[in-house]
N, C-alpha and C positions, 0 to 999 in steps of 0.2 A: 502507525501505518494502517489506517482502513481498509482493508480488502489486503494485508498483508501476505495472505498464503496464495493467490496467483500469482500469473509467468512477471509483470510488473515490481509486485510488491515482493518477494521472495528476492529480487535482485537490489531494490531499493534499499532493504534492509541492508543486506551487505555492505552495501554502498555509504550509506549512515553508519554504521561499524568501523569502518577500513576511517573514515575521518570523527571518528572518537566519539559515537554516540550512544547510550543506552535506548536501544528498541524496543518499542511492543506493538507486536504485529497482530491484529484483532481482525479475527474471521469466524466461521461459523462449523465449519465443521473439524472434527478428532483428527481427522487425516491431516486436515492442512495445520491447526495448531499445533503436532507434531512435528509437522516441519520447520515450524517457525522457531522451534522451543529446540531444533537440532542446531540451526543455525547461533543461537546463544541470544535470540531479541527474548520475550517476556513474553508471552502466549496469551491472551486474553479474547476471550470466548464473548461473542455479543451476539445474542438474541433478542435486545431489544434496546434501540439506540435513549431509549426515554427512561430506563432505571441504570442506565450506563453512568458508573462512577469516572469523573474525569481526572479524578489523583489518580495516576496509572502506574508515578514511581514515588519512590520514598521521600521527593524533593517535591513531589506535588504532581501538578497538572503537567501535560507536553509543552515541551515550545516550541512543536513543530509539531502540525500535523497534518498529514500528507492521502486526501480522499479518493482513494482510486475504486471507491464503491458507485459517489455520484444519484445516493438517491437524497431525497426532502431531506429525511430523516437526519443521515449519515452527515448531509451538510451542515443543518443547524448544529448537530451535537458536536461537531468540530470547532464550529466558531465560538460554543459556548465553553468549551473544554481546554481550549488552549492556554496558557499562561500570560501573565503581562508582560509584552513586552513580542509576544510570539507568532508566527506567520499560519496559515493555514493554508494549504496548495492544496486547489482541485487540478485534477488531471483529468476530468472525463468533461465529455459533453453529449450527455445522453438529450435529447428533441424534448422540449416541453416537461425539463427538470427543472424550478423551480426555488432558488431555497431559499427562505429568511432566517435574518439573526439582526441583534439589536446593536444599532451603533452606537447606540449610549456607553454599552459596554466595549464595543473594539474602538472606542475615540478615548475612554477612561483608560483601556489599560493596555493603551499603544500598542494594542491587536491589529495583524494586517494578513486582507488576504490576498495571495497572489494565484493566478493562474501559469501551467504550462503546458503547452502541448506538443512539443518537438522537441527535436535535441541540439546542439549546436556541433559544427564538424571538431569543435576542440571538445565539446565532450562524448561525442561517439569515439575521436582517437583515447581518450582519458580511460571509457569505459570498455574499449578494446587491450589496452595497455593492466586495468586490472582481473581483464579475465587471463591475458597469456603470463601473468607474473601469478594468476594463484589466489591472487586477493579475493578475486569474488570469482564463485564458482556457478558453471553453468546449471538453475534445477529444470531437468523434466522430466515431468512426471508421464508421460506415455509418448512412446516411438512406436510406430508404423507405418507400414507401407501405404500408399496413395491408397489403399479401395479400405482403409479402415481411417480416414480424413473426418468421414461425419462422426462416428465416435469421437475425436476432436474436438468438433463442431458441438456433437452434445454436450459435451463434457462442460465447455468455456459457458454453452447458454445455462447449465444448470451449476454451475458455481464450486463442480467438481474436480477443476483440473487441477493439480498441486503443480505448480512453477507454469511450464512451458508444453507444449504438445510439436513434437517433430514428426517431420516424414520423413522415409528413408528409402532412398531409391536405389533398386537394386538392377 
């Protein structure tokens, strides 16, 4: 899971857990690889997508990986990192992102990437159904009231929110 310690990936992980996955949720900062290493995925610290080892488990490469970062970088080292056989989901579409990767390699080793960018009404009821039973738990990482929003605001634009940022109206 790319960018696995935001409001996104901190739920994704779950999600992949609850149907029998081993995780590793790769971000950049101590606070969020904390959280990720709470939840029971594999913590894996990346500062730099170009000396990134793509064995991330004892079985080898992912085969699934799941890019909710969305830059150049992030996207090649996914397509090149995946397993044969394995799918690569971008979830963002940041304006005049870019990424290449070689199809020599995802036609050899029946590599596929898929995009998503919504949910379907059976998996918002799915994903409603495992927060009220327990399965996956709400993270957020700061609540306040409406006149502390732009702390929010900063927070997402510098890659420091851990889960979710709520308002609370009183």
């Amino acid at each position: 899971m790319l960018g696995g310690g935001g409001g996104v990936g901190m739920h994704l992980i779950q999600v992949a857990q609850v149907f029998g996955a081993e995780v590793a949720g790769l971000d950049l900062s101590i606070e969020k690889l904390s959280a990720i290493e709470k939840l029971g995925a594999i913590p894996v610290r990346v500062d730099d997508f170009n000396t990134l080892d793509p064995v991330l488990f004892r079985q080898g490469r992912p085969t699934i990986v799941v890019d909710l970062v969305g830059s150049r970088l992030s996207l090649a080292w996914a397509a090149q990192a995946v397993a044969t056989g394995g799918r690569v989901v971008v979830m963002t579409t940041f304006r005049d992102v870019v990424a290449e990767f070689d199809p020599r390699r995802m036609v050899m080793t029946e590599a596929a990437i898929l995009a998503s960018r919504y949910a379907s009404r059976h998996e918002v009821a799915l994903a409603g159904q495992l927060v009220a039973t327990g399965r996956v738990r709400p993270i957020i990482g700061l609540t306040t009231d409406p006149r502390g929003a732009p702390e929010i605001h900063r927070r997402l634009r510098d890659r420091t929110l851990v889960g979710r940022g709520a308002l609370v109206w009183s």
